[in-house]
N, C-alpha and C positions, 0 to 999 in steps of 0.2 A: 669447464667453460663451454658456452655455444660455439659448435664452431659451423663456417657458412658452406654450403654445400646447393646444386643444383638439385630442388626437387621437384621441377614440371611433371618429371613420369610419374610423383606419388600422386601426385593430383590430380591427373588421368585417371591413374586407377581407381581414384576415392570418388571420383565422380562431382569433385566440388569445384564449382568454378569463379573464382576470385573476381573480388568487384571490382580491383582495377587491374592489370597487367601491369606488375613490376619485373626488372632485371636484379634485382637483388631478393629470393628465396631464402629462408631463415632455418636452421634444421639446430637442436639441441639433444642432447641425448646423455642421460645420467643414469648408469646402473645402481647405484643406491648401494651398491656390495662392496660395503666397508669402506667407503667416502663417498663425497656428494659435492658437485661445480657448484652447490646450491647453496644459501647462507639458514644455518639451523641450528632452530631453538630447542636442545630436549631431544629425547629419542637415544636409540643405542643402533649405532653402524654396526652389523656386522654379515658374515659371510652370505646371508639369503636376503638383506638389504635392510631398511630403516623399520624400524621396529619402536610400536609405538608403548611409551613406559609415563604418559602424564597427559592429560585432557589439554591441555593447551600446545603439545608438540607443533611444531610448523617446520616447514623449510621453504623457503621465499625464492626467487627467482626474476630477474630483471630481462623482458623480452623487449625486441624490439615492436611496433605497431603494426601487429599482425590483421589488415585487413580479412584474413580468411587462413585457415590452417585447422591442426587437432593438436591435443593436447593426449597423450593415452600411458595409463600406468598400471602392473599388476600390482593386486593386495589380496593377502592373504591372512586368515585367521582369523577372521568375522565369525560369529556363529550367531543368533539372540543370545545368544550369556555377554557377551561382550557389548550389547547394545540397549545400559542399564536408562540411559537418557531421553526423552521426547525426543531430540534430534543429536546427529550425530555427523556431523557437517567435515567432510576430507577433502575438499579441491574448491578452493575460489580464486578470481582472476576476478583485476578493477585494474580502474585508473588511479595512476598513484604518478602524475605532476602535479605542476604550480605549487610545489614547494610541498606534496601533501606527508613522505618522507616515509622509513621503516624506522619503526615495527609500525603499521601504519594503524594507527588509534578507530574503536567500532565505531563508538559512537560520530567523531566529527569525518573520519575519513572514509569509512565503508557503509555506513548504515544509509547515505543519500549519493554514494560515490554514481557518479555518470553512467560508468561501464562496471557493473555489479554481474559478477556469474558468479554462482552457489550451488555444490551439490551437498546434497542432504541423505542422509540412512536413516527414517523412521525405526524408534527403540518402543521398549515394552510398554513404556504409560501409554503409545498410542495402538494400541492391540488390534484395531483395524486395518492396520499401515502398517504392522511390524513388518521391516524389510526391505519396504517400498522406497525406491530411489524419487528424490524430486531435484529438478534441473530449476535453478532459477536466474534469468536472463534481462538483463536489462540492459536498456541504451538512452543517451541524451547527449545529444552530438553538440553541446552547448558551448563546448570546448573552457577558457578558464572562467571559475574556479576549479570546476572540477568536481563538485561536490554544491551538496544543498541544490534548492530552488530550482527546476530547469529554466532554462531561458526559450525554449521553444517545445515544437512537439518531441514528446518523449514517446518508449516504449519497456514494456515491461510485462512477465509472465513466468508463470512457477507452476507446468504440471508435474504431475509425478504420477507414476506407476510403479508395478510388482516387475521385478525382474526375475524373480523365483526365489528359491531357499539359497540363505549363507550357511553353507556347510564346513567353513573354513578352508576349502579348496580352494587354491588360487586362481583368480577370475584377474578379465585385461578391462577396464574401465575408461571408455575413449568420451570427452565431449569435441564434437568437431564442428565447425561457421565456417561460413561461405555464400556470398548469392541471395542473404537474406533469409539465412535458416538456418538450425541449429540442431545438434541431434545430440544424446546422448546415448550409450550402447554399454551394453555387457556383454562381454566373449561375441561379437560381432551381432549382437541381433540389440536393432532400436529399443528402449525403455520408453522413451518419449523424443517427440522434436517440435521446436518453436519456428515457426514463421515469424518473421522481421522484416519482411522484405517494404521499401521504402526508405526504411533510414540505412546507415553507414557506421561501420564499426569502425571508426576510426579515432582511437582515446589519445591524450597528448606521449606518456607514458603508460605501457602496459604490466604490470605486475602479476603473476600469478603466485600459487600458494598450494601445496598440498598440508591441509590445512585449513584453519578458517580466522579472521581476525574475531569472529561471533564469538569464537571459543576462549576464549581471556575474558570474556566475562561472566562464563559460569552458564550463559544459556543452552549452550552446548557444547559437545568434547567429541576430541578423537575417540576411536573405539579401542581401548587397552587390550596391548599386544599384538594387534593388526603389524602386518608388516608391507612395506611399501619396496618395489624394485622395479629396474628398467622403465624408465619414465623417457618416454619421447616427446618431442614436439615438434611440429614441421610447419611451416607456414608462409605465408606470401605477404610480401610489406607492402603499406597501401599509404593516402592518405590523410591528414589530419582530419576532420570533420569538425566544422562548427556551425551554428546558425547562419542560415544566408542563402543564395539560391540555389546549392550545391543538393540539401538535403529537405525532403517536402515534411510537412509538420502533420501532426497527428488527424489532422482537418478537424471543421468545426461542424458541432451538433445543429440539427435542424430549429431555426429559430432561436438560435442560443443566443445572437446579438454579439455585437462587438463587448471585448471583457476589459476592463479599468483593474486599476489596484481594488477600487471598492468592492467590485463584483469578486474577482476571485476570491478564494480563504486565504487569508494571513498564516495559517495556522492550521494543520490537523493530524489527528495521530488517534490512534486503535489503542483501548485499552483493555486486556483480554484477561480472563480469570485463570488462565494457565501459563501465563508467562511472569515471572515472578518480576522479572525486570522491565526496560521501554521493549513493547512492540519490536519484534526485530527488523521489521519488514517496511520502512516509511512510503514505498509504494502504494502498501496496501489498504484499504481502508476495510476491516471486516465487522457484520455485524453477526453475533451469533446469539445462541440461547437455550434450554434446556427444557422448551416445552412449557416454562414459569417464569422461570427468572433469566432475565440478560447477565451472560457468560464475558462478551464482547462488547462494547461500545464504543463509538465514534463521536467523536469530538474535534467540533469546526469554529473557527476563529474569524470574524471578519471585522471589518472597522466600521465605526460607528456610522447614522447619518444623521444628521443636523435638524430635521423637520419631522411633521406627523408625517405617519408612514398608512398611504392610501390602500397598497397590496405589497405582499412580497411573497418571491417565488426562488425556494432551492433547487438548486438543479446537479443531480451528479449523476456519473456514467460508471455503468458497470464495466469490468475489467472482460478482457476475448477469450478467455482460458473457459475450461467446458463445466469446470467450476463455481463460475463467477457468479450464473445466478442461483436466485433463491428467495428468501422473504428480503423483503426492502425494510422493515424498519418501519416507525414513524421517527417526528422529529418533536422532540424535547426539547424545551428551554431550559439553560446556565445559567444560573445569574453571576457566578464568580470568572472573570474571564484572565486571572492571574496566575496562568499555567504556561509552561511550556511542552513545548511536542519531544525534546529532546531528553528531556526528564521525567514526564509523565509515567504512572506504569498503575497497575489496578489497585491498588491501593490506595495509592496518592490521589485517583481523581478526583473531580468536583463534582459535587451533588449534583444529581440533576434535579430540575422541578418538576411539579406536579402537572405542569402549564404542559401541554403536548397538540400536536397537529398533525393531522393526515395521514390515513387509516394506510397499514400494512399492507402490503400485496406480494403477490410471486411478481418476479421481474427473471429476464432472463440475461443473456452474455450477449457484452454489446449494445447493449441498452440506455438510452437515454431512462431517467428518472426525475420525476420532479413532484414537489409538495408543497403546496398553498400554506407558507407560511406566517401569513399576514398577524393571528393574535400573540405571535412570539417575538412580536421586530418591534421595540420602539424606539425613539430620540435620544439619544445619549452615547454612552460611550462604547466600545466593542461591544458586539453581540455573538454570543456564544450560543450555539447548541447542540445538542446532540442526535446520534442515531440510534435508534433503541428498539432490539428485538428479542423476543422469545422462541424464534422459528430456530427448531438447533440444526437447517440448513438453511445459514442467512448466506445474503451476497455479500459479495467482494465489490468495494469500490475503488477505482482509480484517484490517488492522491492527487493533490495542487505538483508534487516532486512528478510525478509518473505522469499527470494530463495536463498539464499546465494550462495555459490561458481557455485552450479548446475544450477539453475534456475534465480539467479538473473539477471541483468544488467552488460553485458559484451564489451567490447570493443575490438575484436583482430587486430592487427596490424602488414602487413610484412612489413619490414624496405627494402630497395634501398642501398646495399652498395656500396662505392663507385661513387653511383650518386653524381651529385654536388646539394648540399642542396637548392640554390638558385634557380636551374633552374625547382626542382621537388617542391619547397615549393610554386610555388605560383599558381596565381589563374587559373579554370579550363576554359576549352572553353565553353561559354557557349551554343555552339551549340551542343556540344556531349552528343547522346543517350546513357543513361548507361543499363542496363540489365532490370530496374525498368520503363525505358520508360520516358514521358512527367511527369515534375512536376506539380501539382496546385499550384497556389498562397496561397500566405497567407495575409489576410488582415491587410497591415501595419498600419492603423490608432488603431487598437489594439494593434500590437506588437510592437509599437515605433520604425519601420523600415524606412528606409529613401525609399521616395518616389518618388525619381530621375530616372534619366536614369544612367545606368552601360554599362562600355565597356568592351566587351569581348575581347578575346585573339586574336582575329582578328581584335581589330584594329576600330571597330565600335562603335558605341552608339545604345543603344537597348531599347527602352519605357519598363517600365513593365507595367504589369496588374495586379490592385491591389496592387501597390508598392512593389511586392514580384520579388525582383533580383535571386531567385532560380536556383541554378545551376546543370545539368542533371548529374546522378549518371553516375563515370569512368568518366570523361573531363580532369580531370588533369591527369590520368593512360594514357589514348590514347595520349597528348600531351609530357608526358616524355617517354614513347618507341618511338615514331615520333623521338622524338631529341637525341636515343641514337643509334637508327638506322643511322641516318644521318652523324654521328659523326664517327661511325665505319666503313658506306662504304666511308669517306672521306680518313681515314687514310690506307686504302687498295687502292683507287683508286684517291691516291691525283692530279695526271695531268686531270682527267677527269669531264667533267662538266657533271651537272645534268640538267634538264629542268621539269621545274613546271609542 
């Protein structure tokens, strides 16, 4: 069991300086060698510590609300032979109140949980990463539920680096916070560290894990035979944080406008061609691709609007990691909007259309983004669509979970009043240049796009290339002022004829 102990002088030494001053310091300390304070699933205790014999091993651990502390443990026995999986996930720490409970479930408890830390071991299917540690750190001080939807600014980031060869020599693996920054380290030298500074690590209940809840669902596993001993934690109680004037919000994009239930996404989630199950990551939104064909795809949910639609404009932010950017994507129309984000995975998605707006670009980290979406938006019920790329370095974007009202997935729409809905709802020209220029294709034998020829507004039949019927951003905006002009000099100058 934890027992409490004064540890101001480790904290001097560490150099980490706690966000607020408490008199109550927390110290835990479990040798692993042939028992464990800790409640565990699987594994075999014996004289050189927990020893891993099943991809789903855990052993859990209930701390108290460590504003700032480390968490540091050796493991031994890694080599690549033992790292047969994409990922290979030994230490996470979440929020696990407001009733969220153990064995704390992926999907409803950890995949949107508030206070999400994730280390990761890159395995053989990823041969450019074989090794490579990634920290991933999230926070939404939103306080209950606990989980899903943040209620304010959030924050969130997953780099990862080489820390060198797994020789199966035993190495000490520390992630330590504090001050609004993060570090991870092997045998004392940084792998990576996140800046957080602005918000507050203050969850209601803190739980950690050597371990991962990921790994009961087959997307990834401990590394068989790895052994785990002498696990510390020392740390400083801080606390609670929730929305309010205590913790500032992720701030808002330039010209982004105040956000409604309308404008935000209802709904969005990553569907990737290498992950057999949902996206692990609800954070993330990535797009990716293989030079041809889209690998990744994003899918965004918003609710409907009632009138013809005059413009419309998406707007999302790229994530701070040095990662983030890359190709933007354009954006695809849905027509089926009967998905969830919680069950969605690459197989199950929905087709996307042929119907696309707003030509690709490099976009960098930290980025506002946005795409004249006008011939994809009309009257009626949810409007679904996608992000679709072939760049195989696409960006990362920041989910509705991870940027909430500021920075997440936005849809703003001017409505046409007045217009007749029939004449502005339908399809665009597809000769018309919108502000974004020529679309690229999208390769239908991937996106289950029909591979026909499409008539435009004028009356033609038009091959595509690559089965992608793509229609240029503004075609439907240019065609309903065309028809409202027309309309207006007729009833001012009804004896007079006009000439093409």
């Amino acid at each position: 069991m934890g027992r409490v102990v004064f540890a101001s002088l480790v904290f001097a030494a560490l150099g980490l300086s706690p966000a607020r001053v408490s008199a109550q310091p927390y110290h835990l300390d479990d040798s692993l060698l042939g028992s464990t304070s800790g409640n565990r699933t699987g594994g075999s205790l014996g004289a050189d510590g927990w020893t891993i014999t099943g991809a789903d091993d855990r052993i859990w651990y209930a701390l108290p609300r460590l504003a700032s502390g480390y968490v540091e443990f050796t493991v031994a026995n890694i080599t690549p032979a033992v790292l047969p999986l994409p990922d290979h996930e030994i230490f996470a720490m979440y929020e696990d109140g407001y009733g969220l409970g153990e064995p704390i479930d992926y999907g409803a408890g950890f995949r949107q949980n508030h206070y999400k830390v994730l280390l990761r071991i890159y395995g053989a299917p990823e041969p450019t990463r074989l090794g490579f540690m990634k920290l991933m750190w999230g926070i939404c001080p939103s306080g209950s539920p606990g989980v899903d939807a943040c209620g304010c600014g959030s924050f969130f980031e997953e780099p990862f680096g080489d820390p060198g060869a797994w020789t199966g020599a035993p190495v000490r693996v520390r992630v330590e916070w504090g001050d609004g920054r993060s570090r991870l380290l092997r045998d004392g030298v940084e792998i990576v560290g996140v800046n957080w500074t602005g918000f507050e690590f203050g969850p209601s209940e803190l739980h950690m894990m050597l371990g991962s809840p990921r790994n009961a669902t087959g997307l990834s596993g401990m590394p068989l035979g790895a052994t785990f001993s002498n696990l510390v934690v020392d740390g400083q109680r801080g606390p609670l944080a929730t929305c309010g004037g205590t913790t500032p919000d992720a701030g808002v994009p330039v010209d982004a406008g105040a956000c409604s239930a309308g404008a935000l996404a209802a709904a969005d989630v990553t569907a990737a061609s290498w992950e057999s199950g949902v996206y692990p990551d609800p954070s993330d939104l990535n797009v990716e691709g293989d030079a041809t064909n889209p690998t990744a795809v994003v899918y965004l949910r918003f609710a409907g609007v009632a009138g013809p639609v005059t413009s419309a404009t998406l707007t999302m932010n790229t994530s701070s990691g040095g990662s983030a950017g890359g190709g933007s994507g354009q954006i695809c129309r849905v027509d089926a909007a009967a998905w969830d984000e919680s069950t969605l995975t690459w197989t199950t998605r929905p087709t996307v259309s042929s119907m696309c707006s707003g030509a690709a670009r490099r976009v960098g980290a930290s980025e506002r983004v946005s795409w004249d979406v006008t011939p994809l938006v009309a009257p009626g019920g949810d409007i679904t669509l996608a992000v679709v790329s072939t760049d195989p370095d696409g960006a990362h974007y920041l989910s509705r979970e991870a940027g909430g009202c500021a920075l997440g997935p936005r849809l703003d729409v001017v409505l046409a009043p007045g217009v007749d809905a029939g004449t502005d709802a339908g399809s665009a020209d597809a000769g018309a240049t919108g502000r974004d220029g020529a679309v690229p294709d999208v390769d239908a034998s991937t996106m289950g796009t029909d591979a026909g020829a499409r008539t435009d507004a004028g009356g033609h039949s038009t091959p595509l290339s690559g089965g992608c019927g793509c229609t240029a951003a503004g075609g439907r905006r240019g065609a309903g002022l065309v028809t409202l002009l027309v309309l207006a000099l007729a009833l001012v100058h009804r004896r007079r004829r006009f000439a093409r």
